[in-house]
matplotlib code that plots the C-alpha trace (Angstrom):
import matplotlib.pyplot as plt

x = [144.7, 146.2, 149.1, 152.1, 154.3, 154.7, 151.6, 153.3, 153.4, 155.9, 155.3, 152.6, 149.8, 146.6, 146.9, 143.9, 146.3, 146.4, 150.0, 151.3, 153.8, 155.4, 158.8, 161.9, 161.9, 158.3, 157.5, 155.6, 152.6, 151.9, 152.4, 149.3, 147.7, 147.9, 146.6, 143.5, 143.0, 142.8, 140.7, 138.3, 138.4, 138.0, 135.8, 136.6, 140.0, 141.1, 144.6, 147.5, 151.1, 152.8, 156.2, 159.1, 160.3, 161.3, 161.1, 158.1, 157.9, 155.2, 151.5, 148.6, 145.2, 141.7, 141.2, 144.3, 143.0, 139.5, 141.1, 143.2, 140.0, 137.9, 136.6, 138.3, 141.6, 144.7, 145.0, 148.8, 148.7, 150.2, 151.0, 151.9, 151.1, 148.3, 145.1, 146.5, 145.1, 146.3, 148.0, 147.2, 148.8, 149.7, 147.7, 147.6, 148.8, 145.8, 146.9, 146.3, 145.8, 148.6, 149.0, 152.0, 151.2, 153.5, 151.8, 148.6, 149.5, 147.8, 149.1, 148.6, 150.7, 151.3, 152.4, 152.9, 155.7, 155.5, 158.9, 159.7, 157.1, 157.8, 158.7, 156.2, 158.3, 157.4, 159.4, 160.6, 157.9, 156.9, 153.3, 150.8, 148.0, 144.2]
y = [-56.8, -58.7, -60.7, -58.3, -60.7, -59.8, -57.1, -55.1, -56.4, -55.0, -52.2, -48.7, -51.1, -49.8, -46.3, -44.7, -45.9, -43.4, -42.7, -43.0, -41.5, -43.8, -42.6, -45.0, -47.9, -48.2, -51.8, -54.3, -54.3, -50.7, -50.4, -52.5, -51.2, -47.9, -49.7, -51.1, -47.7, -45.8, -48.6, -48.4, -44.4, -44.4, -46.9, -46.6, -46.7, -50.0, -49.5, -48.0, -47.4, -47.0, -44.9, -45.2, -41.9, -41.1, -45.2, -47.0, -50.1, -51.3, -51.8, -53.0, -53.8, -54.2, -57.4, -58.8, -57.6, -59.1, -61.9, -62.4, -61.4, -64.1, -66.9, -69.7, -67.8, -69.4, -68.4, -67.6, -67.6, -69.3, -70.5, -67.5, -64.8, -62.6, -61.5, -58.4, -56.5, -52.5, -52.1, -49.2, -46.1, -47.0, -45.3, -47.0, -44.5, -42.4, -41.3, -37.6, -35.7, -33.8, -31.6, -30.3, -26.6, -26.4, -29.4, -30.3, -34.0, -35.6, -37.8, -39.3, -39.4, -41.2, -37.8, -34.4, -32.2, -28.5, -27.8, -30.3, -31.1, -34.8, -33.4, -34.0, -37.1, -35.3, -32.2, -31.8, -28.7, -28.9, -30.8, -28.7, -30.3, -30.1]
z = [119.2, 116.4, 116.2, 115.1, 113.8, 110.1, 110.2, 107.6, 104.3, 101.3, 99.9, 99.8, 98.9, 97.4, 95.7, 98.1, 101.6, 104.2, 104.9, 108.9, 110.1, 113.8, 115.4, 114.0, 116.8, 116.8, 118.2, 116.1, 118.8, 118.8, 114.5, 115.0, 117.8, 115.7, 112.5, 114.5, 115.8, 112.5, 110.6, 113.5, 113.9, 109.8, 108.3, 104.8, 104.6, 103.4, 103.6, 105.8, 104.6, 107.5, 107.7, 110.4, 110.0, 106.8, 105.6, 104.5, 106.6, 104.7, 104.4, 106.0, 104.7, 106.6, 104.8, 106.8, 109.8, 109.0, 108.7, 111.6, 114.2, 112.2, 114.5, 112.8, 112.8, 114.7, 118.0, 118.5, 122.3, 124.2, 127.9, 130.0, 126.9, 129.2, 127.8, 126.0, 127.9, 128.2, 131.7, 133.9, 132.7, 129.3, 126.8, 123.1, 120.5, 118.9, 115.7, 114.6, 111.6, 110.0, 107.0, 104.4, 104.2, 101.2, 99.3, 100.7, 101.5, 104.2, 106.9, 110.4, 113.2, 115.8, 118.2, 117.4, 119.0, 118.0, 118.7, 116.2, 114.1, 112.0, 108.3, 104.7, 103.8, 99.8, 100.6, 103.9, 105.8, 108.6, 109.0, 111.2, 112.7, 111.5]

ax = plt.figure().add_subplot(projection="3d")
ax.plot(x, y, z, "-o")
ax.set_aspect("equal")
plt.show()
């Protein structure tokens, strides 16, 4: 996993981002767990804008992450830090794909709760899954 400290940078970023959608209190470890997991799930995305709740946090690119796993990149561990690795019964968030049914506008999640769907962040309706 990448360092999360300061994973999100200002801003949508590119103009072809894939927006996603994390719950409001989202830690900075799972934002980029959830990253990781959609540039790996979708190789040619290059960018994420990632939205807690209805407020863009930021962006990420795959260039950043790139660099960060490149062998002559800092290794911020430190004494007593672990290995990362996932404990036993903690699954890392798989992001799903959502959809506006009003406008079309496409979006991944981090969960999905029928009984209370996350809202388009463009005009409020319900997102349904694909």
């Amino acid at each position: 996993m990448t360092d999360p400290s300061g994973v999100l940078r200002p801003g949508a970023g590119p103009a072809d981002a894939v927006e996603l959608l994390l719950p409001v209190g989202t830690t900075e470890y799972d934002i980029a767990d959830t990253v990781e997991t959609v540039f790996a799930a979708h190789p040619g995305i290059d960018g994420v804008a990632v939205y807690l709740g209805a407020r863009l946090g930021g962006h990420v690119l795959r260039a950043d992450l790139d660099a960060a796993a490149a062998p002559d990149s800092v290794n911020t561990k430190s004494y007593g830090d672990g290995d990362g690795a996932t404990l036993p019964g903690i699954a890392p968030l798989a992001p799903l794909s959502a959809v506006c049914p009003r406008c079309a506008t496409e979006y991944l999640v981090a969960s999905f709760d029928p009984a209370e769907p996350s809202p388009c962040r463009l005009d409020g309706t319900a997102l349904e899954l694909r």
